[in-house]
C-alpha positions in Angstrom: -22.6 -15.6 -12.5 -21.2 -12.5 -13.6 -22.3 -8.8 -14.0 -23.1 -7.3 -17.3 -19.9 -5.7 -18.2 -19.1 -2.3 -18.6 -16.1 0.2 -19.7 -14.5 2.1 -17.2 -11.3 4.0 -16.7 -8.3 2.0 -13.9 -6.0 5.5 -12.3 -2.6 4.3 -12.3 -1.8 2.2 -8.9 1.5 2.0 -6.2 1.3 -1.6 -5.1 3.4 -3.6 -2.7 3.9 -6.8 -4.7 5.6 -10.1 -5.5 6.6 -11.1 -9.3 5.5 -15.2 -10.1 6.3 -16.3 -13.4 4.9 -20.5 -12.7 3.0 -23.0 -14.4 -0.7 -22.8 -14.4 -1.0 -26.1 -11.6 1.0 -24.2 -9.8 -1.3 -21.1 -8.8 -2.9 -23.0 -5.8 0.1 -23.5 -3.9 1.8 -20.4 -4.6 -0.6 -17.4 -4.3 -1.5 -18.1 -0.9 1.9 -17.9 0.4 2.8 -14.8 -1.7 -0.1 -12.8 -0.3 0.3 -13.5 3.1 4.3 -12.5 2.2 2.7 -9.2 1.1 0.2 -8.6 3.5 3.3 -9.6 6.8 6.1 -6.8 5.0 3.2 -4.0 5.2 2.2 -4.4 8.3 5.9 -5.0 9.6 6.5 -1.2 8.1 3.7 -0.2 9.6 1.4 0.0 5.7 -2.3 -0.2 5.6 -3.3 -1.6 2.2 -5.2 0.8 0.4 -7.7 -1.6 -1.2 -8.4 -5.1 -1.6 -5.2 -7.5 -3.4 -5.7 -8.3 -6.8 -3.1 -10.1 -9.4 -2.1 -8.1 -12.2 -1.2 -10.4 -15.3 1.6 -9.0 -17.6 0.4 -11.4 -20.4 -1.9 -14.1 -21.4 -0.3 -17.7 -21.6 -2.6 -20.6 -20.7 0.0 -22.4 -19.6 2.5 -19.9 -17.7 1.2 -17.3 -15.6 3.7 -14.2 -15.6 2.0 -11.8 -13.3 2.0 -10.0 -9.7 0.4 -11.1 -6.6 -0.6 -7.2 -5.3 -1.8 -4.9 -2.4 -2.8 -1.2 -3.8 -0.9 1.2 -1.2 -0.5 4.8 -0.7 2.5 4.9 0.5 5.6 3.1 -1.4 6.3 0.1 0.6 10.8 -0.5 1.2 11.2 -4.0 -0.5 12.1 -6.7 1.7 12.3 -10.6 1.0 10.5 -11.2 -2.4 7.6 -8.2 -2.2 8.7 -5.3 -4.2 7.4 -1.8 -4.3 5.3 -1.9 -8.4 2.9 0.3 -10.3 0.0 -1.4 -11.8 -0.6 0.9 -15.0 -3.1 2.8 -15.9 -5.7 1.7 -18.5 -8.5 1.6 -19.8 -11.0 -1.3 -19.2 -13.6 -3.8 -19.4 -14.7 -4.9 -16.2 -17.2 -7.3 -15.1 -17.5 -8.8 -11.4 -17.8 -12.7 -10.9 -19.8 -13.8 -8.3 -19.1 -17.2 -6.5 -16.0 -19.4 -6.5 -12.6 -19.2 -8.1 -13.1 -21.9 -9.7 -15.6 -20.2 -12.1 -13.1 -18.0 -13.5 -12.1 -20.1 -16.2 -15.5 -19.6 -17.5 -15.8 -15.5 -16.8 -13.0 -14.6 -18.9 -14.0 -16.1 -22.0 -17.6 -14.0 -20.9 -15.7 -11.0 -20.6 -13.4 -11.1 -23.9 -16.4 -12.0 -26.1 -18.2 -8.8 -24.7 -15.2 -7.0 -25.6 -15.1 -8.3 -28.9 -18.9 -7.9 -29.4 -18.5 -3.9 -29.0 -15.8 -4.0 -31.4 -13.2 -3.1 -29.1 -9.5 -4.6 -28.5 -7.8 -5.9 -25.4 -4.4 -5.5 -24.6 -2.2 -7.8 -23.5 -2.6 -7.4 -19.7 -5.5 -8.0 -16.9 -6.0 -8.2 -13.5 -8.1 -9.6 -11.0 -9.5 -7.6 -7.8 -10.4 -10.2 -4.6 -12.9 -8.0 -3.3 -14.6 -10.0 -0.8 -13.2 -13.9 -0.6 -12.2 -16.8 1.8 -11.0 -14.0 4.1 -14.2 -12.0 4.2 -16.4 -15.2 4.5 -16.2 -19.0 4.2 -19.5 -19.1 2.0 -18.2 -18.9 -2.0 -21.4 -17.9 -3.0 -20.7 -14.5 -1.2 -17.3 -14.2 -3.0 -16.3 -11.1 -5.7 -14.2 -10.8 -8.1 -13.6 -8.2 -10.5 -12.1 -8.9 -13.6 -10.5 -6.2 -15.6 -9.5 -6.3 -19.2 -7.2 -3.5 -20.3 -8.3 -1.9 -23.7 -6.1 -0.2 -26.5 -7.2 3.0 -26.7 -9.0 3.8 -29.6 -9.2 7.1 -32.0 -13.1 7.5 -31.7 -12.4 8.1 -27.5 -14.9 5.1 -26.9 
């Protein structure tokens, strides 16, 4: 299930993050890893996170995911290993939240972009995903969020 969707404004973002460009089966086995990498390097300099991780997708291929397993910070995190210091950009948005398993987001984007299409608006080419309360938070999937965010070109009319 998802939330009706609604148009918001994403601030620009400092994140401490780790670049993936990998094949779509290969998403299980690799985000897991890469977020605990994140998480370990901030609190090894001594970095609180400054919201909950997300990924931020530079592009949308089915088949190859090019995007950024993330942590918002405050303060610029030193790179180290494979984490990085990035800057999620700022954007305009459609944003819905998904309620339940991961697994259901292959259904909740098509939801989403179809709004966006139905208000006669645009996407661009990137989108992220905020993990606002998951497996970490609790072992029940039914209590699991997800925010999905669709960036926007702007348009003239200032919708």
């Amino acid at each position: 299930m998802t939330d009706i969707p609604t148009l918001g404004h994403s601030p620009a973002q400092a994140t401490a993050m780790i670049p993936l460009c990998i094949a779509r089966h290969e998403i299980a086995s690799q985000m897991g890893p890469a977020i605990r990498e994140v998480f370990s390097v901030l609190a090894a300099q001594g970095l609180k996170p400054a919201g909950p991780w997300f990924c931020y997708h530079r592009r949308l291929d089915p088949a190859l995911f090019d995007f950024e397993v993330s942590v918002p910070v405050a303060t610029p995190v030193i790179a180290s290993g494979r984490v990085r210091p990035g800057l999620r950009p700022a954007a305009q948005v459609a944003r819905t939240v998904m309620h339940g398993a991961y697994e259901n987001l292959h259904s909740a984007w098509p939801a989403l972009d179809a709004w966006v299409i139905d208000e006669g608006l645009a996407a661009r080419g990137d989108f992220w995903e905020i993990y606002a309360i998951g497996p970490e938070t609790s072992s029940d999937p039914a209590n699991w969020r997800t925010e999905l965010n669709r960036a926007l070109i702007q348009l003239e009319h200032g919708r």
